[in-house]
C-alpha positions as CSV (number, residue, x, y, z in Angstrom):
1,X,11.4,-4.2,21.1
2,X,13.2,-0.9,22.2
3,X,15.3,0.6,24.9
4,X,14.3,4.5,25.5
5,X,16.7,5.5,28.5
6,X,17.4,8.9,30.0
7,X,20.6,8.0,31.2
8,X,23.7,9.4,28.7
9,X,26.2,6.4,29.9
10,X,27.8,3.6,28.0
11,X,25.7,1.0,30.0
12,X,22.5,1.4,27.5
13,X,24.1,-0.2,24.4
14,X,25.8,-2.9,26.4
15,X,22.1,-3.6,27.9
16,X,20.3,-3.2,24.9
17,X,22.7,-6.3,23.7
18,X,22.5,-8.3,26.4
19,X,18.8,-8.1,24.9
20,X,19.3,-8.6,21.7
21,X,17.6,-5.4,21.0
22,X,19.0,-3.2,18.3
23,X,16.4,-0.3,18.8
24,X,17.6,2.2,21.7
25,X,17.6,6.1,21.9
26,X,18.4,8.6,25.0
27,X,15.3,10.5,25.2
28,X,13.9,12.9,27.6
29,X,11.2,12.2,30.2
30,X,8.6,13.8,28.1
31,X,9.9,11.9,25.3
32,X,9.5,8.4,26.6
33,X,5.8,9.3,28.0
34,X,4.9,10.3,24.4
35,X,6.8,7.1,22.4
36,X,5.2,4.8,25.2
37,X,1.4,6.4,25.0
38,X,1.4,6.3,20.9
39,X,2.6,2.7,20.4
40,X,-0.2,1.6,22.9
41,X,-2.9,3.6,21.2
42,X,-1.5,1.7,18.4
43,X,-2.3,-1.4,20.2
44,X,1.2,-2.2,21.2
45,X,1.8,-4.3,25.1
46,X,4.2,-2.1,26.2
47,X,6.8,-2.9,29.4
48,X,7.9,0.2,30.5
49,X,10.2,0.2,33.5
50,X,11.6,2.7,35.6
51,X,13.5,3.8,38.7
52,X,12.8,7.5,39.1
53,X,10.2,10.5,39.1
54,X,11.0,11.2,35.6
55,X,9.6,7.9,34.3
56,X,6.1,8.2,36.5
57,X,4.5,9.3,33.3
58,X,5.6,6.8,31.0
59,X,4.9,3.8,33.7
60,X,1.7,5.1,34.1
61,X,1.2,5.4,30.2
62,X,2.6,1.5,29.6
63,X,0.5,-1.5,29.3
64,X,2.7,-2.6,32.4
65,X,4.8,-0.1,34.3
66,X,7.2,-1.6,36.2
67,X,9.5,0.1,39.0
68,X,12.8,-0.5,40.8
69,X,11.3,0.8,44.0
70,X,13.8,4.0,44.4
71,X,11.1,6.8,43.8
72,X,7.6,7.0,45.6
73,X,6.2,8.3,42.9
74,X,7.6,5.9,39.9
75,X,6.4,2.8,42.2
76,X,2.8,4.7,42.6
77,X,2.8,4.7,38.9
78,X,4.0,1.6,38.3
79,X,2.1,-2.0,38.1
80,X,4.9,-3.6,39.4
81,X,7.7,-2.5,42.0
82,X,11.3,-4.6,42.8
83,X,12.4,-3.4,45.9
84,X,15.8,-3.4,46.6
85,X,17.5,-4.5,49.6
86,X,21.1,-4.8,49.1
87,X,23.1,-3.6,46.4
88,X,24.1,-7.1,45.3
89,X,20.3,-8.0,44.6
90,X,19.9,-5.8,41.9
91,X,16.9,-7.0,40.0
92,X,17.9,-5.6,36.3
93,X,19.2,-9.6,35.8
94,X,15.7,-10.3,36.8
95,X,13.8,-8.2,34.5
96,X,16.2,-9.3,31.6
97,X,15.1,-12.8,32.6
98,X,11.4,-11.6,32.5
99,X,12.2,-10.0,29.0
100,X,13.6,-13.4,27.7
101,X,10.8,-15.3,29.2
102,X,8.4,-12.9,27.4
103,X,9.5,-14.3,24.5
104,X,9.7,-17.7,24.2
């Protein structure tokens, strides 16, 4: 399991913890479309989820592109969309949980 982010803030290791996931990069768009399209080839389910134009590609790329509905064109892409209403619904608690049930 990996994180591959384009965001440059301190939010991505605490995130990748609350994960227990231990692999995470900042990457550009291209980047993440490239990781995501070689570990499926490689026959790796990939969750790719996004919230912007930049990670169409990717989501489109994943074996299941999921959105935070904020960019037409990431939730066209995507298999999956969480819209949000309010701020205090954000659904990044909700994809953790999806993560963790993943697992078990």
């Amino acid at each position: 399991c990996m994180i591959l982010s384009g965001d440059r803030s301190g939010g991505l290791e605490q995130f990748a913890r609350q994960l227990g996931i231990s692999e995470f990069a900042t990457c550009l768009p291209h980047e993440k479309a490239a990781v995501v399209q070689k570990l499926t080839e490689e026959g790796e389910v990939v969750l790719m989820v996004g919230d912007g134009v930049n990670d169409a590609p990717a989501l489109a790329a994943a074996s299941v592109g999921m959105s935070i509905g904020v960019s037409n064109l990431a939730s066209e892409a995507a298999d999956v969309v969480f819209l949000r209403g309010q701020e205090e619904h954000d659904p990044t608690e909700h994809i953790v949980n999806l993560i963790r049930l993943g697992r078990a």
